[in-house]
C-alpha positions as a Python dict, from the first residue, in 0.01 Angstrom:
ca = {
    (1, 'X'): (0, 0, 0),
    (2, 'X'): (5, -398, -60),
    (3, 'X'): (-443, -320, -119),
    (4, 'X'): (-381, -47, -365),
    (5, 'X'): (-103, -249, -556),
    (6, 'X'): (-378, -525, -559),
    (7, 'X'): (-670, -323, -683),
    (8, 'X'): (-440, -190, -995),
    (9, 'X'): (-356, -524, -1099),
    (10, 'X'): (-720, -606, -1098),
    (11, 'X'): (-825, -312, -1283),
    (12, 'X'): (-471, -397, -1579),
    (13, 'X'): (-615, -715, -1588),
    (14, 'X'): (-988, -654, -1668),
    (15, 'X'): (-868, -432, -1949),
    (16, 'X'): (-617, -700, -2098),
    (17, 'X'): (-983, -932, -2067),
    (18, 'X'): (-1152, -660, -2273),
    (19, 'X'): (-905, -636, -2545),
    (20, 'X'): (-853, -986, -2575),
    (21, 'X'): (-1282, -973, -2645),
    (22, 'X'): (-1256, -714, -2900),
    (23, 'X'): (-959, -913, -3070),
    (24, 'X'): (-1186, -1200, -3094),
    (25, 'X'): (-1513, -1035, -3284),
    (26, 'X'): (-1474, -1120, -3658),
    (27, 'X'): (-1423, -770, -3871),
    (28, 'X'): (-1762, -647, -4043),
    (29, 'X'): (-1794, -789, -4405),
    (30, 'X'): (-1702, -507, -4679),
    (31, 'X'): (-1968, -272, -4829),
    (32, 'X'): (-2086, -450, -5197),
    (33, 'X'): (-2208, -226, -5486),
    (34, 'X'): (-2532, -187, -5531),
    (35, 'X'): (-2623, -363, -5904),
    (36, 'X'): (-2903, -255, -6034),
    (37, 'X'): (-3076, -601, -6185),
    (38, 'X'): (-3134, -609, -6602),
    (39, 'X'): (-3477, -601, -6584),
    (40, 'X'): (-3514, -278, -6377),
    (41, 'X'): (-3241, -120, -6617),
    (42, 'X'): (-3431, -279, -6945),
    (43, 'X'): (-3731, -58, -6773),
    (44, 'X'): (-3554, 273, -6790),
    (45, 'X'): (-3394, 221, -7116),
    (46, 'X'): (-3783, 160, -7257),
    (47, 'X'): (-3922, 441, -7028),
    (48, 'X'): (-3634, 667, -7266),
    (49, 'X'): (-3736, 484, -7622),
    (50, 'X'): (-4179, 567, -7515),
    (51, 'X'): (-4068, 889, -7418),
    (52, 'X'): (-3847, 966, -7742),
    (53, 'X'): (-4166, 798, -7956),
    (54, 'X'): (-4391, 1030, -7791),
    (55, 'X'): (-4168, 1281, -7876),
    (56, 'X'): (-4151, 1191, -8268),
    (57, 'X'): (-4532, 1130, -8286),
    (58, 'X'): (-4634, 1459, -8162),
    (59, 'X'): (-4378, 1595, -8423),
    (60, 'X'): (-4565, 1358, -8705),
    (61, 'X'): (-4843, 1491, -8607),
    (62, 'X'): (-4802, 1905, -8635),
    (63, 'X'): (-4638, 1794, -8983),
    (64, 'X'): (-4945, 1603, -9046),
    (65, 'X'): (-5197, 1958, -8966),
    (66, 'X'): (-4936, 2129, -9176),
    (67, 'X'): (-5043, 1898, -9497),
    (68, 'X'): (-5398, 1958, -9683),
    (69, 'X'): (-5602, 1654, -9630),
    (70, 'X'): (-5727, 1450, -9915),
    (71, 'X'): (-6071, 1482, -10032),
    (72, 'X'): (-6178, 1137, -10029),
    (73, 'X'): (-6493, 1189, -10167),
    (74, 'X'): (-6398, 1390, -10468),
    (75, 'X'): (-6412, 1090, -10726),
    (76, 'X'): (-6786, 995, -10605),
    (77, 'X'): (-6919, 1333, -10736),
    (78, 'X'): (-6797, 1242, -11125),
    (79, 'X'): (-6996, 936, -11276),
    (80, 'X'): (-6902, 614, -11235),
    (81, 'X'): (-6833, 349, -11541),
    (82, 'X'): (-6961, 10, -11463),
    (83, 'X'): (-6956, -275, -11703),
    (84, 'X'): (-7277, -260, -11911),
    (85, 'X'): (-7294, 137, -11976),
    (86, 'X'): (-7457, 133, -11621),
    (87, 'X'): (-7362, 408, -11353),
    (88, 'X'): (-7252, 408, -10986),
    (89, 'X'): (-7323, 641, -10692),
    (90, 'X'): (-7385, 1011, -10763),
    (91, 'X'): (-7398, 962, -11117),
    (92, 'X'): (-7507, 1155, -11391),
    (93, 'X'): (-7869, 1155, -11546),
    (94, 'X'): (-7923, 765, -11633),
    (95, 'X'): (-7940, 620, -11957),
    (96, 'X'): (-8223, 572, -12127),
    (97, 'X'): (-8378, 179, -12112),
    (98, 'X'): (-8641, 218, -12372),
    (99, 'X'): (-8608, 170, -12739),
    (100, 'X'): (-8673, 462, -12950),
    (101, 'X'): (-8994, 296, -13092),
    (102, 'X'): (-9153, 280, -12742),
    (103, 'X'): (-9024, 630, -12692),
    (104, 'X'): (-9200, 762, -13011),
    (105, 'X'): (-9558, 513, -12824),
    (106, 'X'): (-9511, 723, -12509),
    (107, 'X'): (-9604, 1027, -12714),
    (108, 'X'): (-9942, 887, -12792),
    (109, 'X'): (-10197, 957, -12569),
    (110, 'X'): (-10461, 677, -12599),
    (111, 'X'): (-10735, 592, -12361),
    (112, 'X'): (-11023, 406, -12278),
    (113, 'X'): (-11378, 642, -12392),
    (114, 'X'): (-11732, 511, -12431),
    (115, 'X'): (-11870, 560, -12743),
    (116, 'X'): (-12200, 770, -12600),
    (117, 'X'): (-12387, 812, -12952),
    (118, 'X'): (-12357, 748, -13314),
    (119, 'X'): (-12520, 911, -13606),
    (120, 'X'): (-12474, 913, -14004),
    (121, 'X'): (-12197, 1177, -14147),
    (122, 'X'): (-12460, 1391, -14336),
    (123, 'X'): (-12267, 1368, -14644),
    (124, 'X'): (-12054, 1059, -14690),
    (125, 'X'): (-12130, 681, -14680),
    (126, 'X'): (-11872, 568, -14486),
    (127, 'X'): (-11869, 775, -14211),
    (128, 'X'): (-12001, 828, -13885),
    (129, 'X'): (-11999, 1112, -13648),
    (130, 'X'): (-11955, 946, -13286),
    (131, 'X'): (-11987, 1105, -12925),
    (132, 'X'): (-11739, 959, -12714),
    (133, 'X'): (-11644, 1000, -12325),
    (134, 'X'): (-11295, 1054, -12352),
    (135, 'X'): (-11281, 1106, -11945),
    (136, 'X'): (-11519, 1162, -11688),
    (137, 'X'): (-11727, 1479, -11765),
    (138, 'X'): (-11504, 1493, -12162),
    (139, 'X'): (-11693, 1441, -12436),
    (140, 'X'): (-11534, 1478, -12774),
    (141, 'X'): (-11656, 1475, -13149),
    (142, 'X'): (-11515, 1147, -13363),
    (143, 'X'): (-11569, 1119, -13725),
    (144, 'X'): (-11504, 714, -13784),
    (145, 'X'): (-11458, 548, -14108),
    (146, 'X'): (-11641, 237, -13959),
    (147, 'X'): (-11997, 290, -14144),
    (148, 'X'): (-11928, -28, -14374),
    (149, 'X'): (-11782, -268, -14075),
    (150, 'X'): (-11962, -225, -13788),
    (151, 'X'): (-12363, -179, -13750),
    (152, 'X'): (-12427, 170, -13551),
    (153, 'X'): (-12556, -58, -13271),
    (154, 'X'): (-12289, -261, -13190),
    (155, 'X'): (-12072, 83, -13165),
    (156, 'X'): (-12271, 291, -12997),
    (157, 'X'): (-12236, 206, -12596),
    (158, 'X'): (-11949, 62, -12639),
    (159, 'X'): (-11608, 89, -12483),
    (160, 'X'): (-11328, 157, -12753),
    (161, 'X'): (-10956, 287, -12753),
    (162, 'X'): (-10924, 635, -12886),
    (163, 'X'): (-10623, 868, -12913),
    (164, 'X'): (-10663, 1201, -12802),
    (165, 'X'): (-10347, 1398, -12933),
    (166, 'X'): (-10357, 1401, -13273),
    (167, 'X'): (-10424, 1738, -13489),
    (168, 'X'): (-10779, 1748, -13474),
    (169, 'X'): (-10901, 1697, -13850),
    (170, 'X'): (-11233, 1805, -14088),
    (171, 'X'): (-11369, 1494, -14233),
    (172, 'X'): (-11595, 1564, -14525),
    (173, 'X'): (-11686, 1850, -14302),
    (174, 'X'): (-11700, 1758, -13968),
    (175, 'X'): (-11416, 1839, -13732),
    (176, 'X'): (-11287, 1549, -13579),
    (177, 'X'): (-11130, 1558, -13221),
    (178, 'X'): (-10986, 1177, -13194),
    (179, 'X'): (-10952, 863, -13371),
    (180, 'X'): (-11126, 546, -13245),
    (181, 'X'): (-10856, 254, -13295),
    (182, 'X'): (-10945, -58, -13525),
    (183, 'X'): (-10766, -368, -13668),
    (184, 'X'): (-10820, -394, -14025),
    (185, 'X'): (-10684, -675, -14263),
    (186, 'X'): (-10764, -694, -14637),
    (187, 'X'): (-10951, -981, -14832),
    (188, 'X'): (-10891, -1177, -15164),
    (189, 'X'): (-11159, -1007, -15315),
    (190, 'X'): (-11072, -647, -15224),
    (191, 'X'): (-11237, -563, -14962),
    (192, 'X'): (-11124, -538, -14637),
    (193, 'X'): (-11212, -702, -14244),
    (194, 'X'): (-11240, -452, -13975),
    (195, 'X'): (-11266, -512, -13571),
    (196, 'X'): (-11251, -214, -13326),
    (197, 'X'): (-11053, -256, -13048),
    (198, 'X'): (-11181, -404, -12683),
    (199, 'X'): (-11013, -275, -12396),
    (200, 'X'): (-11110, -490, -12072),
    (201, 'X'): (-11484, -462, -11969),
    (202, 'X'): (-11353, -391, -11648),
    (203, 'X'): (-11155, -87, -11773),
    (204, 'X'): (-11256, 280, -11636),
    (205, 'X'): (-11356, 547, -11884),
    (206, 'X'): (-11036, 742, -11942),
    (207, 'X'): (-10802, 501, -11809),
    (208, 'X'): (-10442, 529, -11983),
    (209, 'X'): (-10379, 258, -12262),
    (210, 'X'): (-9960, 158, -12251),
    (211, 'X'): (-9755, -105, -12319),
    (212, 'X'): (-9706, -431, -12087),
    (213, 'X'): (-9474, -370, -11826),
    (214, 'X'): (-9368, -40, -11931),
    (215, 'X'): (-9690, 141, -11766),
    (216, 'X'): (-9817, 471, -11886),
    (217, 'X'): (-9600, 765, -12044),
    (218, 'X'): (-9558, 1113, -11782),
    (219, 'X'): (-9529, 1296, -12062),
    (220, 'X'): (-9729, 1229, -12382),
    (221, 'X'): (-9732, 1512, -12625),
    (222, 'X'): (-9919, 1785, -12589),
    (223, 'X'): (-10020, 1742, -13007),
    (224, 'X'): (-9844, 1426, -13167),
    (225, 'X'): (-9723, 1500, -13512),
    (226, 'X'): (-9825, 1336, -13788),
    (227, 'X'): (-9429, 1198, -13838),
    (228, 'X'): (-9420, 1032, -13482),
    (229, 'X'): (-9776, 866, -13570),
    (230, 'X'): (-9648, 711, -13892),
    (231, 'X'): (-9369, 569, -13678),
    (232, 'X'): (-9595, 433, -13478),
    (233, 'X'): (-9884, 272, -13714),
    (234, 'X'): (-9662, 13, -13881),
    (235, 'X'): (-9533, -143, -13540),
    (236, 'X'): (-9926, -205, -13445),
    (237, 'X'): (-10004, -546, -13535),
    (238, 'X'): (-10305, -810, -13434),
    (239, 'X'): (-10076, -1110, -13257),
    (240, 'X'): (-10269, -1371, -13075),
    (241, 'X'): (-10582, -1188, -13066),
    (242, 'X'): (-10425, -901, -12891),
    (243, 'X'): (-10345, -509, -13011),
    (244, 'X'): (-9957, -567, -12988),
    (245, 'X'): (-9746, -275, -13049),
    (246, 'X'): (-9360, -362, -13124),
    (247, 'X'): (-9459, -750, -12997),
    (248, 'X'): (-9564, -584, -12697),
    (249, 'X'): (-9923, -602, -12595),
    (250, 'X'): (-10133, -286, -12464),
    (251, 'X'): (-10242, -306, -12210),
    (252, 'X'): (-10482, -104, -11932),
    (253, 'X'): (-10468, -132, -11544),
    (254, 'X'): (-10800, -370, -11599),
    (255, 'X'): (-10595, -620, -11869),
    (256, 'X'): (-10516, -655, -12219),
    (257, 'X'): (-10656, -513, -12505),
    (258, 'X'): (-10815, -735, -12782),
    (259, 'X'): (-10853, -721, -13159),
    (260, 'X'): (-11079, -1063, -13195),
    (261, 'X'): (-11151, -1190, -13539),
    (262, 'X'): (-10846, -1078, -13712),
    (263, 'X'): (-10557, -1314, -13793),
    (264, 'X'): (-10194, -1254, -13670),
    (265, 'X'): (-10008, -961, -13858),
    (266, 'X'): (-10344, -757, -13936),
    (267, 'X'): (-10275, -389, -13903),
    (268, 'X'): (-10370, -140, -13633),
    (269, 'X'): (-10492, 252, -13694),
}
């Protein structure tokens, strides 16, 4: 009895041990909120503005397909004004840079020909009835008034400046198909100087005759009429020794043409 007494006591008094253990353990600290930092909250709030901007740019853009888009391009096909008359890109025919006198010389169609024979007119004094070489393999009939200026020798194989497109003409007779050009100026006593024209020696029978830096017309007349010649005779003068046509000087692809012998202002036909 006195053992089992003993035991119990034993067994009371490793409990009261225990509890007094469990007493002595400091309580767990309490459970804190989570806070969710700034930053990470900044993140979501600018996760919802992309999302709502995505939102309101797709919507921009279906508005956008709804609208007819502007023809940028629409003012480029009307001409453009630029200071000076001038015109810009995709503009309409351009303006004409010539002067109406070199218009009414583009008409002309004058050339280089080599006079191939000569022979008297076989009823007037002053003429002569000339085969010239108008082109290679053209030959055409020219009735000159040249029979008192220049000896038939000096004319005949001799390169001269002829214009092919006027109304061919009877002379006394004779049909004339072209006009060989001369400078002619009158004297004190009446009479009158003549020189023929000299295109370059190294011209080319049938090369074009046009003024300097203007080059040769595309489209002279098919027959020049008498009222665009007579525009044109009184602007061809003798300057400097040179056939000058509006103070410009003809010219062929081989050089200038001369008038030599005849003072400045002398006339041209």
């Amino acid at each position: 009895m006195a053992q089992t007494v003993s035991a119990l006591d034993e067994a009371i008094a490793h409990l009261d041990s225990l509890i007094a253990k469990l007493q002595s353990v400091p309580p767990p600290p309490p459970t804190t909120a989570v806070i969710v930092p700034p930053v990470v909250q900044g993140r979501r709030d600018t996760a919802k503005v992309e999302s709502q901007e995505s939102i309101d740019t797709a919507a921009a853009a279906a508005d956008v397909e709804k609208k007819p888009i502007p023809d940028i391009f629409k003012d480029r096909k009307k001409p453009l004004k630029l200071p000076g008359g001038g015109a810009g890109v995709a503009a309409g025919p351009p303006l004409s840079s010539k002067s109406e006198h070199s218009e009414n010389f583009d008409k002309a169609l004058i050339q280089v020909g080599l006079v191939l024979s000569v022979s008297d007119h076989p009823i007037s004094e002053k003429l002569y009835v000339c085969k010239v070489e108008v082109a290679p393999g053209e030959t055409r009939q020219v009735v000159a008034g040249l029979k008192k200026f220049v000896h038939e020798h000096e004319l005949e194989r001799r390169k001269v400046c002829v214009i092919l497109n006027l109304k061919p003409a009877k002379l006394a007779g004779q049909v004339s198909e072209a006009m060989i050009l001369a400078g002619s100026v009158p004297t004190p006593d009446g009479s009158e100087i003549v020189k023929v024209l000299e295109p370059p020696l190294e011209a080319s029978i049938g090369d074009r005759i046009f003024l300097e830096n203007e080059g040769p017309s595309f489209s002279p007349a098919k027959q020049l009429s008498s009222k665009i010649w007579e525009k044109i005779v009184p602007l061809l003068i003798v300057k400097d020794g040179l056939a000058t046509f509006n103070d410009l000087p003809l010219v062929t692809s081989a050089g200038v043409v001369k008038v030599p012998g005849l003072p400045d202002g002398a006339g041209i036909h």
